[in-house]
C-alpha angles and dihedrals in degrees: 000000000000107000096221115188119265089234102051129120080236096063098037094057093041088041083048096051098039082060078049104053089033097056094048089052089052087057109045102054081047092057092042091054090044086050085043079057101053105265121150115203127104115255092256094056096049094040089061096033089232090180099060111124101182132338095288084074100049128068140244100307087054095063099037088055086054090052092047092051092040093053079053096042093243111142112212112201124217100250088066091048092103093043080048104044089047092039083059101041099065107037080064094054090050097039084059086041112053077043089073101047090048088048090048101048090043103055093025087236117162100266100228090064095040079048091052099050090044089061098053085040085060087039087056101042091058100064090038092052098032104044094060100041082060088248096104132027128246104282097251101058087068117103109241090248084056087054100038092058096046090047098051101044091052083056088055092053096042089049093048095043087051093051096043093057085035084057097043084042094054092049092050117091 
């Protein structure tokens, strides 16, 4: 196993495409479980929240996008919560992800367990960001299934984000 910089273009676009790839795990296995549920709308749809209507319909990222606006002064009006709340959404997923290709190159550690522990690292720090910021409740007022959903799609995005470095890693001299 080959020890690339942290700060090479290397790592940034592996680090980049593993966000990518992990995202679109996470959500995937979140949209299958919504279809399982009865929801009705196409993944596309979902994925970008199209219904949205103002920042009461989108999710966490959305809301954190509006704090973050508001702590600039910027107003963000409703009609922009989906774009927000996507916008958000997946700058997370490649800020963890390009973590764990940065962690990875710089310890030389094998990339699917740094990507593991980089998704429960991202499982963790929303609860310990969120909760306090009143987006997300404290962590034990959540039913187990809640949890459980959450954990394990933060899993799915931390296994597909470490293969996927682990992958980019093995096709590079």
């Amino acid at each position: 196993m080959t020890n690339k910089k942290p700060g090479s273009l290397t790592t940034i676009a592996s680090g980049a495409l593993a966000a990518l790839t992990g995202t679109l795990a996470l959500d995937s296995l979140a949209y299958c479980r919504y279809r399982r549920d009865g929801g009705v709308d196409g993944f596309a749809a979902w994925e970008f929240s199209t219904g949205a209507r103002s920042f009461d319909d989108v999710g966490a990222p959305g809301h954190v996008g509006k704090m973050i606006a508001a702590a600039a002064h910027v107003d963000i009006s409703d009609c922009h919560a989906a774009r927000t709340n996507s916008v958000v959404h997946w700058a997370t997923g490649a800020a963890w992800g390009l973590s764990a290709a940065v962690v990875a190159a710089a310890t030389g550690a094998a990339a699917t367990p740094v990507g593991l522990a980089v998704g429960l690292a991202a499982f963790a720090t929303s609860y310990a960001v969120l909760a306090p910021l009143g987006i997300y409740q404290p962590i034990w007022t959540y039913d187990i299934n809640t949890l459980w959903k959450d954990f394990s799609g933060h899993l799915t995005f931390g296994l597909a984000t470490g293969a996927t470095v682990a992958a980019l890693r093995s096709l590079t001299p």
